[in-house]
C-alpha positions as CSV (number, residue, x, y, z in Angstrom):
1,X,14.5,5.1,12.6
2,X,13.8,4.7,9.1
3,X,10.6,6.3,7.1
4,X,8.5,4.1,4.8
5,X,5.9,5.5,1.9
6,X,3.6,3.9,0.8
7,X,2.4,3.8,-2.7
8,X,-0.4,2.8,-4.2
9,X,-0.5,1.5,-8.4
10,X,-2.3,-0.7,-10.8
11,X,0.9,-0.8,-13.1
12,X,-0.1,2.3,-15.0
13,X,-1.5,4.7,-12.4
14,X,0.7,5.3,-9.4
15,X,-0.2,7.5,-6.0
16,X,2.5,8.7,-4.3
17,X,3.2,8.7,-0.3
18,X,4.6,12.2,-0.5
19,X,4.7,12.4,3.8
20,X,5.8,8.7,4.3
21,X,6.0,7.2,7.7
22,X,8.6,6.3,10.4
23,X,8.5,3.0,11.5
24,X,11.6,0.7,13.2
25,X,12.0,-1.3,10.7
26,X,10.4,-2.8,7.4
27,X,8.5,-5.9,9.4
28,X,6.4,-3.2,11.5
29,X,6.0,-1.2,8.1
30,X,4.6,-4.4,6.6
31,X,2.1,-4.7,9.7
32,X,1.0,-1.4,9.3
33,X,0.4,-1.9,5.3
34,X,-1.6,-5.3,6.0
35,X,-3.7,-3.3,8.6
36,X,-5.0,-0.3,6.1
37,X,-5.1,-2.6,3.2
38,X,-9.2,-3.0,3.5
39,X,-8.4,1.4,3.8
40,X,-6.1,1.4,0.8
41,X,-8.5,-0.8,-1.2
42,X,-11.5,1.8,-0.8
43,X,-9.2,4.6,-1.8
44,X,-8.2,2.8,-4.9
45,X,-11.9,2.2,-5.4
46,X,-12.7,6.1,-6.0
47,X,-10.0,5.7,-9.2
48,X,-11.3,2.7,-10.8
49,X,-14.6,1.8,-9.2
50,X,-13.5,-1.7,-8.8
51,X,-12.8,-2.0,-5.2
52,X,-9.0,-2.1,-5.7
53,X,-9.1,-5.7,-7.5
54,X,-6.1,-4.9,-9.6
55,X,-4.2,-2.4,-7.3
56,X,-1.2,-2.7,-4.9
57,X,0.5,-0.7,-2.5
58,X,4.4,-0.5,-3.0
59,X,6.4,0.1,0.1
60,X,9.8,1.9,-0.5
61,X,12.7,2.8,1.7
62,X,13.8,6.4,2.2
63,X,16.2,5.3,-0.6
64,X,13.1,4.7,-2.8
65,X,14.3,0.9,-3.1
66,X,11.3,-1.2,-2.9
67,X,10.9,-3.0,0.0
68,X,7.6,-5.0,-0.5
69,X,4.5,-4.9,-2.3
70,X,0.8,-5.9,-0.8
71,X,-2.1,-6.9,-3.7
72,X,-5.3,-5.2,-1.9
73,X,-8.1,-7.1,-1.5
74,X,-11.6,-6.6,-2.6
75,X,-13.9,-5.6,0.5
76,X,-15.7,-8.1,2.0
77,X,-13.4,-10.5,0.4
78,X,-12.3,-13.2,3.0
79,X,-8.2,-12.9,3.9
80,X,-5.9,-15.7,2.8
């Protein structure tokens, strides 16, 4: 089964997924990043102390080719 990291950036900044993590394929990988987004977005929050407004998390393949990338959302901000 393949392994996914998941990265997070505002274009400048990047945190890397050094552990990554093994999912069957890229559609339960992209569950999995949609879940922790609201996770991801307070994380991001502790770097820039805007809630994660202009941060994303990159998804890359054990190839490092990106796969997909996920814009977080601001907490509290309703999901579209």
């Amino acid at each position: 089964m393949p392994k996914f990291y998941f990265q997070l950036t505002d274009g400048l900044t990047k945190i890397p997924d050094t552990g990554g993590l093994v999912f069957s394929d890229a559609a339960a990988a992209r569950e999995h990043a949609t879940a922790c987004t609201e996770a991801f977005s307070r994380r991001a929050a502790q770097f820039n102390g805007i809630d994660g407004l202009y941060w994303s998390v990159q998804v890359v393949d054990e190839r490092g080719k990106q796969v997909f990338t996920l814009q977080l959302k601001q907490p509290g901000c309703a999901r579209g």
